[in-house]
N, C-alpha and C positions, 0 to 999 in steps of 0.2 A: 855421456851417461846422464840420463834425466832422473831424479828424483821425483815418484810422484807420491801425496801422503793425500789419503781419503778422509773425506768432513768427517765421521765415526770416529779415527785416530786422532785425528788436531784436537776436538772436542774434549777426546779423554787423555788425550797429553796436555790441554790446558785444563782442566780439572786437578789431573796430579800434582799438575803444578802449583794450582791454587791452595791446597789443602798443604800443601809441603811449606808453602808462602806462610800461611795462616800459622802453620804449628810450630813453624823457631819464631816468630813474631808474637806468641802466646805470651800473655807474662799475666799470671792469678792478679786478680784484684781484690784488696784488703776489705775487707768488714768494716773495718774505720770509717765514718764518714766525716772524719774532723781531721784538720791539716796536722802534721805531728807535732808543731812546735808552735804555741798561741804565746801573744802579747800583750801586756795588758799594763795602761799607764794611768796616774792617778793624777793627785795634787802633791801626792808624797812620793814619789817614785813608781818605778816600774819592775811588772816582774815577768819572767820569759818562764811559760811550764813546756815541757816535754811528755805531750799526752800520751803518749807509750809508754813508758816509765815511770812517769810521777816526778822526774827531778825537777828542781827549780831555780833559776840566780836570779835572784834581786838585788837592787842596788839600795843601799841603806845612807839614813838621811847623816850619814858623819863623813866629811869629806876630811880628806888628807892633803892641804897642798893643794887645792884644786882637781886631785883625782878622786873618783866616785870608788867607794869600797864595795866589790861585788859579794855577796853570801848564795854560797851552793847549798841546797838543802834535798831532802828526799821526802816525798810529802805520806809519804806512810809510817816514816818513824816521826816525824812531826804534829801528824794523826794520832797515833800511839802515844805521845809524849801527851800532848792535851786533853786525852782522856779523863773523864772524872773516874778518877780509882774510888768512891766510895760505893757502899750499895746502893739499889732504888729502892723502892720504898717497897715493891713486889715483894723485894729480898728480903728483906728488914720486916716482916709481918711471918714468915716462914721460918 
């Protein structure tokens, strides 16, 4: 028994195929143009942010014994936190 398959069928069976190929291989690409986790070293230490989130550890300059003490922070209540809570000067005329 011979099997024969016509160029119009291979064509559009490798089409289907291709497009089937394509679409589990699909995977959305972020809006981020920045790697999620940046590094940034000083003269004083270094701090690691998490540009998704906002969190941060840095290592602070008191060591223990030779081990470096790491601080996790979140950089929107730390925002928050150093706010000047008084008015401006807009306010303060009003």
């Amino acid at each position: 028994m011979k099997i024969q398959i016509d160029f119009k069928s291979a064509i559009i069976g490798a089409l289907l195929f291709m497009i089937a190929f394509l679409t589990i291989g699909f995977k959305p690409s972020s809006n981020n143009d920045y790697p999620r986790y940046q590094a940034v070293s000083g003269e004083r230490g270094f701090i690691i942010l998490d540009t998704y989130s906002g969190n941060y550890i840095l290592d602070s300059e008191v060591n223990y014994v030779g081990k470096m003490r790491w601080i996790k922070g979140d950089f929107e209540s730390s925002f928050n936190a150093g706010k000047d809570k008084t008015k401006s000067k807009k306010d303060k005329k009003e």
